[in-house]
Phi, psi and omega in degrees: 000165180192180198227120181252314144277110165265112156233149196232146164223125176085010184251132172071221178245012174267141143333266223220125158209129166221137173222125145340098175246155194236144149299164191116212190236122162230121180254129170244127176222167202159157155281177198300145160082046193230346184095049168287258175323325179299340164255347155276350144331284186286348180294334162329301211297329202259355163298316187244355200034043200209151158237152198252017176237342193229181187234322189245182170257004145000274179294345167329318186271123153352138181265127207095358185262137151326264217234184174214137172215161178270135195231150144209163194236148222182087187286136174263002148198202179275308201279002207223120179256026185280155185232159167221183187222110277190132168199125157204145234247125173263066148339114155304114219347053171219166180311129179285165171219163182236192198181143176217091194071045167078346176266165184291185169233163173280331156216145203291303173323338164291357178267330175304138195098334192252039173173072186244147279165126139277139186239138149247116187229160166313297217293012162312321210283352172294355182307321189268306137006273216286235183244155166343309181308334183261353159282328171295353176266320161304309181299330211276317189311294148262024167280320162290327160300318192276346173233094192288352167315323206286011191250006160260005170253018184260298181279027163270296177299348182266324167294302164343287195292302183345277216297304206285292178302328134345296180291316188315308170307332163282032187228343166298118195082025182257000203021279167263145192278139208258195183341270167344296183313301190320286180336270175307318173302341175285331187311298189292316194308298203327291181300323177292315171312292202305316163299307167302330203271328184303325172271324153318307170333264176346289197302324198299275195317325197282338191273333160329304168291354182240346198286308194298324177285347182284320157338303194280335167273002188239003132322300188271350175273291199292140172259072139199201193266337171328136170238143171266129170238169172235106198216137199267095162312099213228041174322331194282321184277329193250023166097300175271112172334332205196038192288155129298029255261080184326315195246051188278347144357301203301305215272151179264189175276340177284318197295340176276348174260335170269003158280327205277355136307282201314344193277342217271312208266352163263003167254014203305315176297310184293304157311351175255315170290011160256327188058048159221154189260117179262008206240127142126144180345303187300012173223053140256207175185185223236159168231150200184109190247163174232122168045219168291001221214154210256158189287322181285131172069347188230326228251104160336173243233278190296323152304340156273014164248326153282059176205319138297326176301301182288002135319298195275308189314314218284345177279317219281292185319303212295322177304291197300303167350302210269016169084021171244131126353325205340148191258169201232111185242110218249066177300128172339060168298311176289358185274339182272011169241096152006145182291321155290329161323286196283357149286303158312006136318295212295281175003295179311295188223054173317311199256058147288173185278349178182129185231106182267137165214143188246140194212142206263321159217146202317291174006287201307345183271160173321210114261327165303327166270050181308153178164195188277173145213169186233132168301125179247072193230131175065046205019042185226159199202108192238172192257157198231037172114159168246130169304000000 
């Protein structure tokens, strides 16, 4: 799939912007701060209803603007001329909204799936760097590309724990709990357990299905000998701090839904004296190992950056596996890579069906990836030529 039209109003720092997109490789360069990254921004934005810059959608909207909106006209192949048309309106502190082939949707979540993006940005090197959260959010992120259902047990399950911790926390110091009390907390277990385990399934399936391409790209990115793994961290199924969960083959969704019960209820005293739910997905993590050693803390400044690069290569193989396209959008990426990283990039990922890369001086880009390009100066974006 790839994106032949963009257009934005009120976004970011652009009024009025419309640009022409073609398959293949399109580079927008320009200096810093001039609005580069803001248009593959939105196209991210209209893959995921997320910024990889941002946690709310605030800053999106133009300053001084209501709302903001995002448009693309969006071809499903090179063979395949069917287009849809992707929009979605950013409200300023009211429910955003979407459109599809110009009607509306019932929920801006119903637009995912009709459009999806591997992104490589610097903030990638927190994938390996950084706290739990960002690997569980790169994992959750594509667990929703290949199923796009999962981002309503992804918002089911984030309500839940609201709810479920919220009482916990009103149950500290009441001693003993009463009829009620119980009641709704088994209540709340019940739905968390179902859900979490339902969302664990999904990850467990998804790092399974990737482990070998992430391996084989950080093979083909790094110049070195170091093999990349991948393993998924469960305190909550196995017990142990820093468990593993080696045989996830093994867990069905029911048997993963009667452990996060059995954990709920042999931690139950320590969550009500804490007021937090301590059982369940949202406190697990990704483990991304080099060889015997684990990558966080042991792993070099350029080995953590091939090893996020193969984090994007490995959704990207995983996608074409599942019979999607994605287009592959490359947030100044080459400027943060050695001349070898960035030939082996390109190299990687030249023959996509659309590959947007934003740069700051043209230079920095490849010479294998020629394709058009555009200038990005004074919040206007002219086309400068095909390479």
């Amino acid at each position: 799939m790839f994106v032949t039209q963009l257009a934005l109003a009120d976004f970011r720092s652009y009024a009025v912007a419309e640009v022409e997109l073609r398959p293949g490789v399109t580079v927008f360069t320009g200096r810093n701060g001039q609005g580069k990254t803001n248009l593959v921004e939105a196209v991210e934005y209209l893959a995921t209803l997320g910024s990889h810059r941002v946690a709310t959608d605030a800053p999106l909207i133009r300053a001084g603007a209501p709302r903001a909106v995002v448009r693309a006209r969006v071809q499903a192949g090179l063979d395949d001329p069917r287009q849809l048309v992707l929009e979605v309106e950013i409200n300023a502190g009211r429910a955003n909204k979407a459109f599809l082939n110009r009607g509306p949707l019932a929920r801006p979540r119903d637009l995912l799936g009709a459009l999806r993006v591997v992104l490589f940005s610097p903030e990638d090197l927190a994938l390996v760097k950084g706290d739990p959260a960002e690997r569980r959010r790169f994992l959750d992120e594509l667990v929703t590309a290949r199923w796009p259902r999962m981002a309503g047990v992804r918002a089911d399950y984030d309500r839940v724990l609201r709810q479920r911790s919220s009482l916990l926390k009103s149950l500290d110091g009441r001693g003993r709990l009463g009829e009620s009390d119980q009641f709704t907390l088994e209540f709340f277990s019940e739905q968390l357990a179902g859900l979490g385990a339902e969302l664990t399934r999904a990850r467990l399936d998804t790092l399974r299905d990737m482990r070998a391409g992430i391996a084989d790209a950080y093979g083909a990115i790094a110049p070195t000998n170091s093999d990349a793994s991948v393993a998924y961290r469960s305190s909550s199924l196995t017990g142990e701090t820093q468990g593993i969960v080696a045989d996830a083959e093994a867990w069905g969704a029911e048997d993963l839904r009667a452990r996060y019960l059995e954990r709920m209820g042999e931690r139950r005293r320590e969550e009500i004296a804490r007021g937090l739910s301590l059982v369940g997905p949202h406190r697990d993590d990704v483990v991304l190992g080099l060889g015997e050693f684990p990558a966080k803390g042991y792993a070099s400044h350029g080995e953590c950056w091939s090893l996020a690069l193969a984090l994007r290569l490995g959704s990207d193989a995983l996608l074409r596996a599942d019979g999607v396209q994605p287009v592959l959008v490359l947030d100044d990426v080459f400027a943060e890579l050695d001349e070898v990283r960035r030939a082996r990039l390109a190299e990687r990922v030249g023959g996509a069906e659309q590959v947007l890369i934003t740069a700051a001086v043209a230079s920095d880009v490849p010479g294998s990836l020629a394709g058009r390009r555009f200038v990005v100066a004074d919040g206007e974006v002219i086309a400068d030529g095909d390479a």
